[in-house]
Each structure stands twice: as C-alpha cells, then as structure tokens.
Residue, then its C-alpha position, 0 to 999 in steps of 0.5 A: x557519601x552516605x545520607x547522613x553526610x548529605x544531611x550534614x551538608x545541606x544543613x551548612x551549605x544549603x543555609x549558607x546559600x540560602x543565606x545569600x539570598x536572604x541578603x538580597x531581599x528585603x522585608x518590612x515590619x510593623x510597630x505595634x503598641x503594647x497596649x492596642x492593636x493598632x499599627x503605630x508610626x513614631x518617627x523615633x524608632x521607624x528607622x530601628x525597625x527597617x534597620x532590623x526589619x532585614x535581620x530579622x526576615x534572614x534570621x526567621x528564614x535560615x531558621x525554617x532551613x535548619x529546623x527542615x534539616x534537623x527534622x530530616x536528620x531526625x527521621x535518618x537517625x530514628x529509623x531504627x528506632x521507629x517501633x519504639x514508643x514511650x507510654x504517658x497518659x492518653x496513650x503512647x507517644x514516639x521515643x526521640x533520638x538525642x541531639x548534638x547535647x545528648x538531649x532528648x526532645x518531645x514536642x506538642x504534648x497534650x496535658x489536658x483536652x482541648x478547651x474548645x465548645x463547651x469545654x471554653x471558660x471552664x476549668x482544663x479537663x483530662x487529656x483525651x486518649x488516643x490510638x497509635x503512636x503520636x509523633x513527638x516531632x511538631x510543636x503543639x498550636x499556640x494559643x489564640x492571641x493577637x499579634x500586639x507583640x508582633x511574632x514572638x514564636x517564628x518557627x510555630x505558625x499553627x494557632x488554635x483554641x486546642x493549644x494545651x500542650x506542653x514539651x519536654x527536654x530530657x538529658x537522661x540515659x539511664x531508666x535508673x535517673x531521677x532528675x530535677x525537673x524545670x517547668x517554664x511559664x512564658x511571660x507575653x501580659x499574658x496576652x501572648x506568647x507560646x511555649x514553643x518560642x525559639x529562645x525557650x529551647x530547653x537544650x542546653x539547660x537540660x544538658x547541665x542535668x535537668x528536665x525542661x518542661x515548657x507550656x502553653x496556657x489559654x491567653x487574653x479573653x480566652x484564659x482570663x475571662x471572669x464573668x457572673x454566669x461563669x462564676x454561677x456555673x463553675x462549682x468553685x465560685x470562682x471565674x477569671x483564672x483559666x490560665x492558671x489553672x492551666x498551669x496548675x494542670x500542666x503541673x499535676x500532668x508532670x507529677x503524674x507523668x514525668x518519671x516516664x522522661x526520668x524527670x523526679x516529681x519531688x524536684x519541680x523547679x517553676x520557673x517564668x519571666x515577665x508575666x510567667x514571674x506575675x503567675x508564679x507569684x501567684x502559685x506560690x500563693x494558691x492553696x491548690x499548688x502545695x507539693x506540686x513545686x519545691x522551688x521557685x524562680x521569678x524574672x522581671x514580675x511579681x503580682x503583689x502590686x495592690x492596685x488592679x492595673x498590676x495585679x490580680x483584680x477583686x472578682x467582682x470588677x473582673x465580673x463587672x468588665x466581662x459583662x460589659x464585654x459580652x454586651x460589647x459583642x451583642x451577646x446576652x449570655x455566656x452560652x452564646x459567647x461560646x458559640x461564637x468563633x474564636x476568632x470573632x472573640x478575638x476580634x471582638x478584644x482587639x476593639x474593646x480590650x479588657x484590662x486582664x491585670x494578672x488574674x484574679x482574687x477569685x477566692x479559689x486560685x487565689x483566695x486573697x490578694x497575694x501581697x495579704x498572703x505573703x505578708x501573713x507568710x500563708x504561702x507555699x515556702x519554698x526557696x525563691x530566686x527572683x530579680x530583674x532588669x537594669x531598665x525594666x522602664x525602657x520598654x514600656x517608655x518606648x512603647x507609650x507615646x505621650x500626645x502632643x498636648x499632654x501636660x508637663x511632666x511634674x503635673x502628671x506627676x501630681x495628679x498620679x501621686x496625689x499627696x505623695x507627689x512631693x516625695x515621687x518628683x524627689x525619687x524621680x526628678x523631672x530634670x532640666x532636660x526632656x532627657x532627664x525626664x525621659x529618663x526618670x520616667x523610664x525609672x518610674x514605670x519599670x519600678x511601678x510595672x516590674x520592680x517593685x512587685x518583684x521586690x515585693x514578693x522577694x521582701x515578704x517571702x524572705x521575711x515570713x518564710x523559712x526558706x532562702x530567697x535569693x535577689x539578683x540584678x540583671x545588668x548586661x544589655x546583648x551586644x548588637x540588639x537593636x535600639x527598639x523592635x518587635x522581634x526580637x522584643x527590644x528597648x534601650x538600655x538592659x531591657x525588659x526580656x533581655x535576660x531570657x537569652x543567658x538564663x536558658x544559654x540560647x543566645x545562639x538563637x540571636x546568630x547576628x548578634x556579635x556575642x562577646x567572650x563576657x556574654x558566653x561566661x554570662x550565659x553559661x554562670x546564669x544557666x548553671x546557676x538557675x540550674x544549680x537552684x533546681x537540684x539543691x535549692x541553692x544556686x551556688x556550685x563550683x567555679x561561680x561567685x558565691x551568692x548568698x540568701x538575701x536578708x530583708x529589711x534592707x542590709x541584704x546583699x543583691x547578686x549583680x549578673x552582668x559582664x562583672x558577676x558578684x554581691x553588692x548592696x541592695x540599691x534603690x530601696x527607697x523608690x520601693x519603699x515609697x511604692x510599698x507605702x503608696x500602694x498600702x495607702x490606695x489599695x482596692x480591697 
C-alpha cells in the first residue's frame, strides 16, 4: 500500500472511527446575548442548544481529523514541489498543490504589518519583508474579539492584534489566465468573525472560474475606535474607521499582487454578509475606493439607515464615546490606552461596551452620511447585487429578552415611533395573540436592522447610477438547522446568515444536516450566479432563471432564491417606504 492510499484511508476510517467516539461524548454550550457578554439561560432555547450542543463537539472534532489529514496529504503530494516558491510583496511565499476541485489555496497572507504598539488605532501600514520562503499552510490569527457569538471560526483558535492577513483560492492552471477576483468581507457586528471560518471556504466558487480572496480586519474597540487625540494625530482628521481602512489596504494588496495567483485586478468583485454588506455599502461610498472595485455584492446590510444605532455615527459622538472610554479605563490619554495589553482592552469593552454602529462619518473614509451619497449618486457606480433574508427578524427576536415588566407591545410602540406610531402598529400589528406580536416584532426588527438598509442602498444606487442593480430574496431555511444556536449562528424561520452556505455551495460544511436535492440546486444556481456576477457584472448564465435589473420606484421585479427560483413583484415596500420616511424625519446630522 503506498503512502498516499494510507493517507486516503486514515481520512475515511480514522474519521469514521473518531466519529464513533464523538457519539459517546457529550459537550455543553453557553448561550450568549448578542449585545453583552454575559452568558444568558431563557428556558425557551436552553434545550435547543443542549440538542445541538453534541453536533456541534462532532462536527468541530471530525473537522480538526480531516483538516490534520488533508495537511499530511498536502506535504506528500508537494514534496516535490518543496523548492518552488511564488514572489508577492515582502517576500516570497510557497506554492501550493491543487486539491480535489483543481484549486489552488494559500493561507495566512499578511497585507499589511501588524497593527500592534504604536502601530494600534493607526491607519495599516506596508507589509514587512521577510526571509525565506513562508508557508502558506495555517491560517492567519484572527483578530482580537470577544466570544459574544460563540466560536464562529472552530478550526483557527490563534488570536492576535497581529491578524492583517488575507487568503487566496485560485483555479488557475495557465501563467496565460487572467481571472476575475472575488474579495470576501465577513460580517460578525463588526465585533467578530474571521476570514478563515469554515463556511468561507473559497473552493468550490473558485472552481466555477474566479479568485477568492478572504480577509481579517481589525474588529470592536481594536478597529473602530474614534477618539479626539486620534483624530488630532492621524493627518487626515479623521478617526474611528480602522476596519475599513483595513479593507481598503487589503484591496490596494490584491491590485498590486494578485496577478502573481492569475487574479485580473481590473475584475475586483467585493462582496460581504451582514456587516461585511454594512461595510460594503460603505466603500461603495468612499472616495478612497475608486478603481479598487468594479463590482459589488451585499447580503443582508446596508448602512444607509440614518440613525447612529444602524449606521455610520457623526465623528463627534464616535469622539465623545471613545473618551468616555478611555476614562472608563482609568486612562487619561491615548498613549496610555496603547500601552495596555489587548486583552485588558478587551476586557475593558466587554464591562463598558461601546456602540460602534458600522463606522463613522469621518470625513475621510466616509465623507458624508452614505444615504447623502447615494442619493446625490456620488458613489462608486458600478453594478450591485443586493438582497436578504425571509426572517432577517428572527435572530435578533431571539436574542433580545423583553423583561418581565416591560410594558405592552403597542406602548413600546408608541414610544419608539413617536407621531408615527399610528402608521408603524398598521404595518406591523400587535395581533390578538403573544404569537402574533412576536411575529410582528420579529418583522419589525429584521426590516429596522437588515432590511431597509439594504432596500435602501439598492433603491438609491439603482435610481442615481448608471449601473444594473440586481434585488434578490433569500427564502429557504437549511433543512435540519437547529431552532436556535451559536454555532452554527441559527434562528427560526429563513435566518439572518442562512444564505452563506448556498452563495459559496459549503453546505458540506453542515455533514449532519439532511441536505435535499432542492438545497444542492440552490447551492450550485447562487454560487454560479454570484459567480457569473464577478465575470460579466450580470449574474445570468446558461441553464438558470433569468433575473433582471431591479427597476425603482416600486414596479421592479425581486429574484425569489429559495426551493422555487424565479422573478416576483417587490413586496413589503410599503413597511420600507414608511422606514425611509421615519428615518429622513429623525435623522442625526
């Protein structure tokens, strides 16, 4: 038997064993609110996550196996190509043998240097050169986070304030290939996640015939921070949006490097989810972006909400919460702050958080409110695909426990909407049931989070650009996802996130799921369809629905994606249209 059969048997019967054992284990999670870090115990889902708590120890397990055995399958199969080595910039980096799709990937990337001493709350600076040939095998260290969404990223426990690092999927076999490139921003409240999570795997997009690029970017007080003596010292006037210039320079790193992976940087799709969609919304509105990207992707967020709780923030509040901040620590400058641990910093948020919204109108980055920019079409125009969820409510619904006094439904109402509480309980009802309520509320918060920033952003760019803007629905809910956990992030109904594991066709990822014959035609119609968006601008192609350009003003056509695939009326206009109007009216200028 030769090395390689060993390899490939160990990779089925060792899992398969291991599986075994997995069975007769047992595993405990933690529920943990979205908004605080404290470990919370409602009755209504502590039996979902002990159901779940089990799947989720054999699923992270059988992973850590496979990912050992593709790793010594990786060194047998690239022995001989050990010495050979690819140049980018800082230094050269190891080459990397196709896998099973013919794709080629390579992992833990640094795009800038790391953000740490005196380099923390400053804008990213140029990668530092190193000697010899860097291995491609690990993933980069995500970036300072907390755990308030549980462990999103399984297989990469390395955390660090050193965490700038980026990877690449490539399918390319040819010197002569020039290749669209797809670049991923991971959504998380821009609090958490990483690049390198599991149901980000680049493999199977790429091997529809583009270049996946994933990133981290600084994250919570680490990436987000505004305070006047940053503000002072930075040389732009600006502070707060450190995450995003993180993006911008992971961008600038892909124009400058990724002809070297057959990546053409004249076809830079961004794409992101949540609040990687919130971020893209706002590159599509810096001035500092042009010809970074030509094309533009947002699921499930769009920061042109014109109020501070979901959307970008004046500086001089963002100013205002980070000197309350740095008091809260005992701190009397910025200097001091930067001599602290990360970890004490961490801490320090974790008692005293701060509402980061999703950045800041510095002036800079973001040199206006975006829903100003959009609406005088100042915006980067180029063609967009945006849409979301079913029940982009249910998560938050979920997560946000109404205390036992807390007054009745129509009276939060009414409080909330002020003189348009009348027109918000005909849109959304509080019913003659607590499930009725629920379910308006549900309604409620998804479109006041996720959907009516998203509606927004496609509304304005489709009516002030010149480019085709693209509206999809997302209707199907994975067959076997719990009712409610961490990970794998899940809610009732067609949830916040839900999305992700058809758009980059993973749902592999989710091995105990009974996946259906509808959910791998769904999977495999929105990875060719993001896909075909990246090559042409136009997500259509041959052998799918046809989807046409949304048309505002409320005669366009929305592409339903779920077990049916195909064009409906835009519906629920009306709840956005009263958001629009409420929004205008309380605006923070």
């Amino acid at each position: 038997m030769t090395v390689l059969q060993c390899l490939i048997g160990c990779a089925f019967f060792g899992i398969a064993r291991f599986d075994l054992f997995c069975r007769s284990a047992s595993n405990h999670l933690m529920t943990i609110d979205l908004t605080r870090d404290e470990i919370l115990a409602p009755e209504s889902i502590a039996a979902a996550e002990r159901e779940n708590s089990m799947r989720t120890f054999m699923r992270s397990a059988k992973r850590s196996l496979a990912a050992a055995v593709a790793a010594l399958a990786a060194i047998f199969l690239t022995g001989a190509r050990a010495a050979e080595s690819l140049q980018i910039e800082g230094g050269q980096i190891a080459d990397a043998a196709p896998d099973a799709f013919g794709v080629r990937v390579f992992k833990g990337i640094p795009y800038a240097a790391p953000p740490v001493g005196e380099l923390r709350w400053k804008a990213p600076q140029p990668v530092q050169p190193w000697n010899g040939i860097r291995s491609i095998a690990e993933w980069g260290p995500r970036c300072v986070q907390s755990s308030r969404l549980g462990d999103l990223d399984p297989l990469n426990k390395r955390m660090d304030e050193d965490c700038l690092y980026l990877n690449i999927w490539t399918p390319a076999t040819s010197s002569s290939q020039s290749l669209p490139v797809m670049a991923w921003i991971h959504g998380g409240s821009n609090l958490n996640g990483a690049g390198s999570q599991p149901e980000f795997d680049g493999s199977h997009l790429a091997s529809k015939g583009v270049v996946v690029v994933t990133i981290n970017y600084r994250l919570d007080v680490f990436g987000f921070l505004a305070h006047p003596e940053l503000t002072k010292d930075s040389g732009t006037n600006s502070s707060g949006n450190y995450g995003l210039l993180d993006q911008i320079a992971a961008l600038k790193w892909v124009q400058r490097n990724i002809r070297t992976f057959r990546g053409d940087p004249n076809q830079v799709t961004l794409f992101g989810e949540s609040a990687g969609a919130f971020d893209v919304s706002l590159l599509m509105a810096s001035p500092l972006v042009k010809g970074l990207f030509t094309r533009a992707i947002g699921e499930s967020g769009g920061a042109l909400t014109t109020i501070a709780a979901f959307g970008p923030k004046p500086l001089q509040i963002g100013e205002q919460d980070g000197v309350k901040f740095v008091r809260a620590m005992g701190m009397n400058s910025i200097a001091e702050l930067r001599a602290k641990p990360a970890r004490d910093i961490l801490e320090a948020v974790i008692k005293n958080p701060i509402t980061y919204a999703f950045g800041v109108v510095d002036g800079y980055v973001v040199p206006e409110h975006p829903a100003s920019i959009y609406a005088g079409g100042k915006q980067n125009d180029v063609p967009l695909l945006v849409g979301w969820n079913a029940d982009e409510g249910s998560l938050f619904a979920a997560r946000i426990p109404l205390p036992a006094d807390a007054p009745p439904y129509a009276e939060r109402i009414r409080a909330q909407f002020k003189d348009q509480a009348d027109a918000a309980l005909k849109l959304y009802p509080p019913g003659s049931t607590p499930q009725e309520e629920r379910a308006s509320l549900t309604a409620l918060l998804g479109d006041e989070i996720i959907a009516y920033g998203s509606w927004a952003w496609a509304e304005r760019a489709a009516t002030s650009g010149r480019s085709p803007v693209y509206r999809y629905r997302f209707t199907r809910r994975p067959p076997g996802a719990p009712e409610l956990s961490l990970y794998p992030l899940t809610a009732p109904g067609v949830y916040h996130f839900a999305e992700v594991y058809y758009v980059f066709n993973n749902l592999h990822v989710m091995s105990d799921w009974p996946w259906e014959s509808d959910d791998r035609r769904l999977a495999d119609a929105m990875s060719s369809y993001w896909t075909n968006f990246a090559k042409t601008g136009d997500p259509n192609g041959p052998g799918l629905p046809q989807w046409l350009a949304y048309k505002p003003g409320g005669g366009g056509q929305v592409m339903e994606l779920g077990r049916l695939i195909a064009l409906h009326s835009e519906r629920d206009r009306d709840r956005y249209e009263f958001f629009d109007a409420f929004y205008r009216k309380t605006a923070v200028r």
